[in-house]
C-alpha positions as CSV (number, residue, x, y, z in Angstrom):
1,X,-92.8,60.5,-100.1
2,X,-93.4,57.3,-100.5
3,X,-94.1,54.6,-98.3
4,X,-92.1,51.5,-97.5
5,X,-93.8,48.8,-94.5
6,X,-90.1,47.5,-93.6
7,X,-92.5,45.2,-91.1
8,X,-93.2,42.7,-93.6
9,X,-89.6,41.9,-93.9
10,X,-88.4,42.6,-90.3
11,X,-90.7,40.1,-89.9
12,X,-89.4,37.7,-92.4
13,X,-86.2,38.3,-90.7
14,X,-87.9,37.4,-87.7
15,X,-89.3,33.8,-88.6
16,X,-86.2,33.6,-90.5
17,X,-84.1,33.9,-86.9
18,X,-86.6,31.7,-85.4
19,X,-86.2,28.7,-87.8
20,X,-82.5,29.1,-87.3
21,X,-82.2,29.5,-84.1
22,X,-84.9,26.0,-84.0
23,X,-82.3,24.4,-86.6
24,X,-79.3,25.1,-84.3
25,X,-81.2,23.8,-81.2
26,X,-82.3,20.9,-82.2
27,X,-78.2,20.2,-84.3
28,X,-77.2,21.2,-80.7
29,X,-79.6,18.6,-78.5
30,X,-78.5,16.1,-82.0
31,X,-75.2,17.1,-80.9
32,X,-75.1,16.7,-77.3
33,X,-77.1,13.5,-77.4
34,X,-74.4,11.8,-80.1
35,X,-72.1,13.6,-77.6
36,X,-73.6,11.7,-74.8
37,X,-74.0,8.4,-76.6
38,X,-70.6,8.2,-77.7
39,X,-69.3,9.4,-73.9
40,X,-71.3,6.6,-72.5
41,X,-70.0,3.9,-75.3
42,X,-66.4,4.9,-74.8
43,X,-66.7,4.7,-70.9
44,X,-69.1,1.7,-71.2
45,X,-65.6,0.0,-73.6
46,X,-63.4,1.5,-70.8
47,X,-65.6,-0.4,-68.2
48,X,-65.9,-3.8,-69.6
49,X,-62.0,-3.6,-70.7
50,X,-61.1,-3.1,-67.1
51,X,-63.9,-6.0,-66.3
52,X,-62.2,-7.8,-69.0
53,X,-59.1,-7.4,-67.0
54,X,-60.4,-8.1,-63.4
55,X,-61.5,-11.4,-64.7
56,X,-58.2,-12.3,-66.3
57,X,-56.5,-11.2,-63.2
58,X,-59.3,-13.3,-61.2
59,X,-58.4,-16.4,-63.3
60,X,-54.6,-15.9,-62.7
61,X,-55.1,-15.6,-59.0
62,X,-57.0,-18.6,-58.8
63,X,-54.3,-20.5,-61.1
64,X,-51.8,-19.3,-58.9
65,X,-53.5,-20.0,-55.3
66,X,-53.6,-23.1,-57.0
67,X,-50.4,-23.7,-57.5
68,X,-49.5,-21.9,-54.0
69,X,-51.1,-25.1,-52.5
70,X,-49.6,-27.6,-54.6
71,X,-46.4,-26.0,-53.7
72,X,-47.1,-26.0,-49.8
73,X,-48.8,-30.2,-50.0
74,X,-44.7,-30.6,-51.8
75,X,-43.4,-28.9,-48.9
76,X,-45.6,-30.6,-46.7
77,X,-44.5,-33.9,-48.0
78,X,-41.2,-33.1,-48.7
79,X,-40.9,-32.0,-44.5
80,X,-43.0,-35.6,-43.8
81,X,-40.4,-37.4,-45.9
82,X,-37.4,-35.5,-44.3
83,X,-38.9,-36.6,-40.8
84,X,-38.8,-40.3,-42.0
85,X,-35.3,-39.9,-43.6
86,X,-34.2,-38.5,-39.9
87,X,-36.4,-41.8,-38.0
88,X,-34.7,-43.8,-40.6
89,X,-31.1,-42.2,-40.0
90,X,-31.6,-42.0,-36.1
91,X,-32.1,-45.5,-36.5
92,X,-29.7,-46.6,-38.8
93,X,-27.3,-44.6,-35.9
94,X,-28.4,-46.7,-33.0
95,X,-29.3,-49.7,-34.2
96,X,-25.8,-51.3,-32.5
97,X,-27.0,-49.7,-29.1
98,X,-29.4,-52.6,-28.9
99,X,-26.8,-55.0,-29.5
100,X,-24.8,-53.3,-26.8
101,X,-27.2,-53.5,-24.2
102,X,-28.7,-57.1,-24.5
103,X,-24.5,-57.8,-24.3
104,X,-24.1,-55.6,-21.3
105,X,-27.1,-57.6,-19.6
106,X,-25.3,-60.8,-20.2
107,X,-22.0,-59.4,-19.1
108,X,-23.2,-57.2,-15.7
109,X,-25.3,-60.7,-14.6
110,X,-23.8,-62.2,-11.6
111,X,-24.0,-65.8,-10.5
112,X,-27.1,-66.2,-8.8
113,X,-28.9,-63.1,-10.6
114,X,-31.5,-63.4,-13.2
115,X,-34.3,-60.9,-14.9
116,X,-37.8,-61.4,-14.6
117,X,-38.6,-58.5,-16.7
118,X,-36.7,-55.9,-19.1
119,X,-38.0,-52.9,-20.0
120,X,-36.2,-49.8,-21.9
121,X,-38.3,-46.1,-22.2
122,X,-36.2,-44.2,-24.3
123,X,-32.6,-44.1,-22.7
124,X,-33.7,-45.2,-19.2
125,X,-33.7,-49.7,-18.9
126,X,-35.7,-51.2,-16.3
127,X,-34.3,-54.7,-14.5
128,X,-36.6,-56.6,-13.0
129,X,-35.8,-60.3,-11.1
130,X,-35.0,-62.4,-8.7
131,X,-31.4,-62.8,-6.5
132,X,-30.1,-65.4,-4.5
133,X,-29.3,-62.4,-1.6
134,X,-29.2,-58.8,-1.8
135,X,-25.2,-58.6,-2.3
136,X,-25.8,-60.1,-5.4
137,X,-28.2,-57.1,-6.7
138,X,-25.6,-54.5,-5.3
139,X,-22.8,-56.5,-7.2
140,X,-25.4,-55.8,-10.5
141,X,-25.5,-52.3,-9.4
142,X,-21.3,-52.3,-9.4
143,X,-21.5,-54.3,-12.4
144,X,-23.8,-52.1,-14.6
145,X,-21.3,-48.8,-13.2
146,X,-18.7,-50.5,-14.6
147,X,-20.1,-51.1,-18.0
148,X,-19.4,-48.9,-20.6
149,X,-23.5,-49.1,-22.1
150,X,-24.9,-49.0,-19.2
151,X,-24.5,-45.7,-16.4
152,X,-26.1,-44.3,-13.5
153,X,-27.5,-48.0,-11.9
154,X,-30.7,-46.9,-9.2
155,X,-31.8,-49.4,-6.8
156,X,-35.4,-49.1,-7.0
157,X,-37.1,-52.0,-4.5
158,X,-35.8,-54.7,-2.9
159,X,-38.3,-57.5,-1.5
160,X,-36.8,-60.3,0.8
161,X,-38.9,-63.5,-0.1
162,X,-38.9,-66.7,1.0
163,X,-40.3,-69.2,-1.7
164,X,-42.0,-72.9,-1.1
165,X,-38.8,-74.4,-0.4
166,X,-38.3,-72.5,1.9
167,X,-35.1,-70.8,0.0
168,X,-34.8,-66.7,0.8
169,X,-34.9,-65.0,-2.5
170,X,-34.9,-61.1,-3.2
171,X,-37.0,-59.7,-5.7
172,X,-35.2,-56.4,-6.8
173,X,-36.0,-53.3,-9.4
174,X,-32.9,-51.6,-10.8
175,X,-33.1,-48.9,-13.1
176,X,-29.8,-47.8,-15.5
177,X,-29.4,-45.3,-17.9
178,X,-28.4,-46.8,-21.5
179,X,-25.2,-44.9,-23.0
180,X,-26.3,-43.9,-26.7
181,X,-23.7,-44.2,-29.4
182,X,-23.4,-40.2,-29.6
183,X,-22.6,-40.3,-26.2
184,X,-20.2,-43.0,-26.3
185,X,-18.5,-41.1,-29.3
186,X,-18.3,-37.8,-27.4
187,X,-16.7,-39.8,-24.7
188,X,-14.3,-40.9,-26.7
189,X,-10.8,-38.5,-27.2
């Protein structure tokens, strides 16, 4: 019989294997390497897309804190200016009441009275002067009750004095409380 050596060609097979199985690992580490790079491109795009967007967002933040604070210096101004339209309307309101009260110290004056010193602190007026006797400052007193500006009259000091003549003189304080127009508008039916 004869005789075939199948060896030679098992191990042709053999190298044959080897040089595919070489060929297929080195396509697959081609593979996974492209696999990889184009992986790490595609989430490298996704990454600088999404920076991309951050920084827009960023820029539109800043724009609009921006505007935010030009809004709130317009409210700002816009409450400053209201503040001065009320001054200027609370003004415009009692600008008479100073006419009324310069007329209700001429007109609650007695004979014999006469101010030294006047002095108004929001609605309160301070009298200061001289009187020829102290009836005279308590016919002030009935005087300012009786006037329609001027309420609530408070007696203060009184000072007997007797000056270089020789004349007695009383040096008096009277507080009074200054009717404002809204008051004298409620008042009225």
């Amino acid at each position: 019989m004869p005789r075939i050596n199948l060896l030679p060609w098992r191990e042709e097979q053999r190298k044959q294997r080897q040089k595919n199985f070489a060929i297929a690992a080195v396509a697959a580490i081609v593979l996974a390497g492209l696999v990889t790079l184009l992986s790490g491109l595609f989430v490298q795009g996704m990454i600088d897309h999404q920076n991309a967007r951050n920084q827009r967002l960023e820029e539109e933040m800043a724009r609009l804190d921006k505007l935010i604070e030009e809004i709130a210096n317009l409210e700002r101004q816009k409450d400053r200016l209201l503040a001065r339209m009320e001054i200027i309307e609370e003004l415009q309101r009692r600008r008479p009441e100073s006419v009324h009260l310069f007329d209700q110290l001429v007109r609650t004056l007695p004979d014999g009275v006469f101010y030294s010193e006047v002095r108004q602190t929001a609605n309160r007026v301070q009298l200061d002067g001289m009187a020829e006797s102290s009836t005279r400052v308590s016919a002030l007193m009935r005087n300012i009750e009786a006037s329609p500006w001027l309420k609530i009259p408070a007696l203060e000091v009184v000072e007997s004095e007797e000056d270089k003549a020789g004349i007695r003189r009383s040096r008096f304080r009277v507080s009074a409380k200054q009717v404002t127009t809204d008051e004298e508008e409620g008042a009225t039916p």
